[in-house]
Every structure is written in C-alpha cells, then in structure tokens.
N, C-alpha and C positions, 0 to 999 in steps of 0.2 A: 460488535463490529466484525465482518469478516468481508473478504477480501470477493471480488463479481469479477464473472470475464465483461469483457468489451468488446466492441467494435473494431479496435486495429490492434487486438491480442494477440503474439506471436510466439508467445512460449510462455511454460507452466513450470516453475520454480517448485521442489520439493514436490512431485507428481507423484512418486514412491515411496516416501518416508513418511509411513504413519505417525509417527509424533510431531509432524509440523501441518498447519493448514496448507494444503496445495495453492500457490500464490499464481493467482493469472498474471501477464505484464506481456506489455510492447517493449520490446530490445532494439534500441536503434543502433545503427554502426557505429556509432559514437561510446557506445556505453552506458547509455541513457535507460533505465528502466520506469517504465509510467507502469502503476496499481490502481486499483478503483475499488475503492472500500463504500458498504452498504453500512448504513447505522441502524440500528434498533428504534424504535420513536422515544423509550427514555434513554437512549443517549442520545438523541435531537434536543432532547426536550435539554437536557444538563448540558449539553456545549452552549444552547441558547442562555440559560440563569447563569451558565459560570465564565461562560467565554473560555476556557480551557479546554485543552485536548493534550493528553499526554502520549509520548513516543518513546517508547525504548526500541535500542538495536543492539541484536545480538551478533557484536564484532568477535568475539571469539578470542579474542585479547589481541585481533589485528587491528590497524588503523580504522580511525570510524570515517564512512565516505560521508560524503556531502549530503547534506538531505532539502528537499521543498517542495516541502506541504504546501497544497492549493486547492481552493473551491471552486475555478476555471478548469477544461479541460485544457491541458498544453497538448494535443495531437491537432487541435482543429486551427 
C-alpha cells in the first residue's frame, strides 16, 4: 500500500525525510488532511477474504487525532 498524488493535492508531508514515504494530501483550512492510498492486488484480494485493514499512527507519545478511513472520495 503506498500513499498517490491526486487531483486537489496541495502539499507533500515528509518531502525530505528519507526514512518516511513522502505522503501526498489536500490541507484544508480547517485542518483537514485527505491521503489516497493505492493497494497492491494481494492486498485487494485480502481486504476482500478478510474485511480488515489495519492502521497504526505514529503519535509520538502526543494526543492521537481523529481519524476516517473511507472508500468515497470526500473532496467531491
């Protein structure tokens, strides 16, 4: 799984730091960060048999934000 630009992508999280994947995202004024992640076809094939998808986030030992995962785009 790794992270795609888009269509309304306005800034690239981690663009310089080679030990992270450079993360495309829309930044709204609100605070709002939308990602658009590509899957591999065996992980298509394994979210379909398992219905799972696991998420870790690397808070850093600060508060964990809010998160929601979705198969809709929320830009449109």
């Amino acid at each position: 799984m790794k992270p795609i630009s888009f269509k309304n992508a306005n800034t690239i999280y981690a663009k310089d730091q080679p030990e992270y994947l450079p993360l495309v995202v829309h930044k709204d004024e609100g605070g709002t960060v939308t990602s658009l992640w590509k899957l591999t076809p065996f992980e298509r094939l394994k979210i379909l048999f398992t219905g799972r998808l696991w998420l870790q986030n690397l808070t850093f030992n600060r508060p964990l934000q809010p998160q929601l995962p979705s198969v809709n785009n929320p830009l449109e």
